[in-house]
C-alpha positions in Angstrom: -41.5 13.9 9.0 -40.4 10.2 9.9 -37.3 10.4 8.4 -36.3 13.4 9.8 -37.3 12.3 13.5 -35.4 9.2 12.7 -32.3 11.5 12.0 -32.7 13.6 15.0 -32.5 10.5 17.2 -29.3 9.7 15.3 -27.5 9.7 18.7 -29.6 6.8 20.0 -29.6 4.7 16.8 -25.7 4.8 17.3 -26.2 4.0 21.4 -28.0 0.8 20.0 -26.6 -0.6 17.1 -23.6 -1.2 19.4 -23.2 -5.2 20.0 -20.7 -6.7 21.8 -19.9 -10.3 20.1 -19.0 -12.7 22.7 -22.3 -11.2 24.3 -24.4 -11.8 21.2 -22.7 -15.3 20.8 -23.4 -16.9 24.5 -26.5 -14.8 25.9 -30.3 -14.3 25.9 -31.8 -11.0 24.2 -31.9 -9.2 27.3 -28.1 -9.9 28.4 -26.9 -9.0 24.7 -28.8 -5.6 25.1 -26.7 -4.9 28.9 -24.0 -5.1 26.5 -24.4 -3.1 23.7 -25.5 -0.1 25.7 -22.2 -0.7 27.9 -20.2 -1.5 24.5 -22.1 2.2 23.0 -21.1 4.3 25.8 -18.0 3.3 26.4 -17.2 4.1 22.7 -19.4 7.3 22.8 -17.6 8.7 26.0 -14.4 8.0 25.2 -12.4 11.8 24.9 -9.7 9.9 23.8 -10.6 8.9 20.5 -11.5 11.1 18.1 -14.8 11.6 15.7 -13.5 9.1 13.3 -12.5 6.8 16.1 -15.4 6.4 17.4 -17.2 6.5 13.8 -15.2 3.1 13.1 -15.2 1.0 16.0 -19.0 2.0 15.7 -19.1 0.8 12.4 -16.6 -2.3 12.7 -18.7 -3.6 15.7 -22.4 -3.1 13.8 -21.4 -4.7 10.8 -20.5 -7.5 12.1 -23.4 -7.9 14.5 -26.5 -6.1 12.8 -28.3 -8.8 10.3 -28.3 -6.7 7.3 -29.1 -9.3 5.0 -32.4 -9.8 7.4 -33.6 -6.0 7.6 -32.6 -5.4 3.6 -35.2 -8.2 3.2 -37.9 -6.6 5.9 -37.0 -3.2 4.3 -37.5 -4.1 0.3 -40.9 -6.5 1.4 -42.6 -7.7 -1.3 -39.8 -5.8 -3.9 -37.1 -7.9 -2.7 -38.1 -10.3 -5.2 -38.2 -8.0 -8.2 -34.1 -7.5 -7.4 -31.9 -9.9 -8.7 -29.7 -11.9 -7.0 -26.9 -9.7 -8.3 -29.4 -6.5 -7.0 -29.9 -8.1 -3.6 -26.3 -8.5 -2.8 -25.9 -4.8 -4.0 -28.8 -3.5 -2.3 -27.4 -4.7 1.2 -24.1 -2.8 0.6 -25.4 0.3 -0.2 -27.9 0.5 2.4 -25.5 -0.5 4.5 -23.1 2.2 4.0 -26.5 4.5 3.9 -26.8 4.0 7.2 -23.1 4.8 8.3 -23.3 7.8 6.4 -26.6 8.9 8.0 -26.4 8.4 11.5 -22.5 8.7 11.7 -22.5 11.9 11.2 -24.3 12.5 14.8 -21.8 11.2 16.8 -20.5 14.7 17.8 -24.6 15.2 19.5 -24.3 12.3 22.0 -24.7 14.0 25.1 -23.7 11.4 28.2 -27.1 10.0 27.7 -27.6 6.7 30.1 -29.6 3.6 28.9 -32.1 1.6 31.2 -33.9 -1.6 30.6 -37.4 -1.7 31.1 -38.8 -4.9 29.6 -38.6 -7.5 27.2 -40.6 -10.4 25.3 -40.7 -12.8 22.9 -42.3 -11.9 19.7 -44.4 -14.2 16.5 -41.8 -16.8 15.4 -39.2 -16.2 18.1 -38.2 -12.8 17.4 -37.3 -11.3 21.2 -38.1 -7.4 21.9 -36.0 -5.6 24.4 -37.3 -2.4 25.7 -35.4 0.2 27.1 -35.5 3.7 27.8 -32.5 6.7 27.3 -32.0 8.5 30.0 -31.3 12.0 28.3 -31.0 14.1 32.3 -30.8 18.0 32.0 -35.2 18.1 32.2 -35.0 16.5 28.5 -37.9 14.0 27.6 -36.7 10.4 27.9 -36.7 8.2 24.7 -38.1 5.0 24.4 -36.2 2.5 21.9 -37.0 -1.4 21.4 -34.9 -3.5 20.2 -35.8 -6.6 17.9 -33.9 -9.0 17.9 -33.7 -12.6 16.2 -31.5 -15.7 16.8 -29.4 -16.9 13.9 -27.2 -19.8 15.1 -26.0 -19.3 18.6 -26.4 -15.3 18.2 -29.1 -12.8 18.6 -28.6 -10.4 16.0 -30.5 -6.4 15.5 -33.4 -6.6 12.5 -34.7 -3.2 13.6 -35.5 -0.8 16.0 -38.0 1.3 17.1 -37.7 4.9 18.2 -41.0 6.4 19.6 -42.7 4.1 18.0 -41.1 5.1 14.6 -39.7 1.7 13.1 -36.3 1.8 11.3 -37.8 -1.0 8.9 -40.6 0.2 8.5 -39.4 4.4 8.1 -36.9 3.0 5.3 -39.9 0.6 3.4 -42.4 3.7 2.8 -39.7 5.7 0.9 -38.2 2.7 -0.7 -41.4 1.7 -1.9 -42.0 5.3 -3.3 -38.8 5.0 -5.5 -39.4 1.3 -6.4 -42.5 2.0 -8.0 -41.3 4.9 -10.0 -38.6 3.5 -11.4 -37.6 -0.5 -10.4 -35.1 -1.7 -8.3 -32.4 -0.2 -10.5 -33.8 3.2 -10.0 -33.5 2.7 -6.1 -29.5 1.3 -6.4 -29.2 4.5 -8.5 -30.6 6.6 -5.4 -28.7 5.3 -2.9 -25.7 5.3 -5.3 -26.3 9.0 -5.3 -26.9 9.8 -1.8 -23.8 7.7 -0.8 -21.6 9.6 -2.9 -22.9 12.8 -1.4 -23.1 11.6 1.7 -26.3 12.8 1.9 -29.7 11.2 3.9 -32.5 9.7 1.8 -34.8 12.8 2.3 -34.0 16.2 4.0 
């Protein structure tokens, strides 16, 4: 049931995965989080570009600014050491392009949503959460997303997010796990091998 009430807020993962880089570069959590929601819309509103144009400056911007290194490691937990090195590196690919492929493909739903800050603090270790709230209009239920957020260098980068209190990490680590200990990390690189090619989600 998680996974799928991860995909139906697909929309909103895409509203804030979207980092601006000089943002992330010279600001605190909270400034950096202004501008991805301004950086998301913009893209998202955008009648000029099509689909695929806004599926790749999506993409271009969240690869560069989402730690995915970081949230493979939060994601795999414990299992992360069982990988190799050589099963690390292709772990973070594929989930990587898991992810396109799974909430790309909602692009089309976004519905001129706003975004509104409601709080932030800083977190065990120096980790920052940014809450905010979309603003879905129309007498839909508003959504409430925090960002975390952790320094690396002079940026704040993404390591999860948290949807109704449903945690990407921690969504993505129960059905990891599942596969993991059925078959070993090569069963799980298979999976996502899989799914990719399909372009399918991890469950239906």
């Amino acid at each position: 049931m998680r996974s799928g009430r991860m995909r139906t807020l697909a929309p909103t993962v895409l509203l804030v995965c979207t980092l601006s880089g000089a943002a992330a570069a010279a600001d605190g959590p909270r400034a950096v989080v202004e501008e991805i929601t301004g950086a998301a819309l913009d893209v998202l509103g955008n009648k000029s570009f099509s689909v695929e144009d806004k599926r790749q400056r999506l993409e271009t911007i969240v690869y560069a600014h989402v730690d995915f290194d970081t949230v493979s490691r939060l994601v795999l937990a414990r299992n992360w050491s069982q990988f190799s090195p050589a099963q690390q590196a292709d772990f973070v690919k594929l989930f990587k392009e898991h992810l396109s492929i799974t909430y790309g493909r909602s692009i089309e739903n976004y519905k001129n949503e706003r975004v509104e800050i409601s709080g932030d603090h800083e977190e065990a270790r120096g980790d920052w959460t940014v809450k905010t709230k979309i603003l879905r209009g129309g007498g839909a239920n508003d959504i409430l997303v925090d960002y975390r957020l952790r320094k690396e260098g002079a940026a704040w980068r993404i390591i999860d997010i948290v949807i109704e209190r449903v945690s990407l990490v921690s969504n993505y680590r129960s059905q990891f796990q599942e596969i993991v200990s059925q078959g070993g990390p090569t069963k799980l690189l298979e999976v996502l091998r899989e799914k990719n090619a399909r372009r399918e989600p991890l469950k239906s």
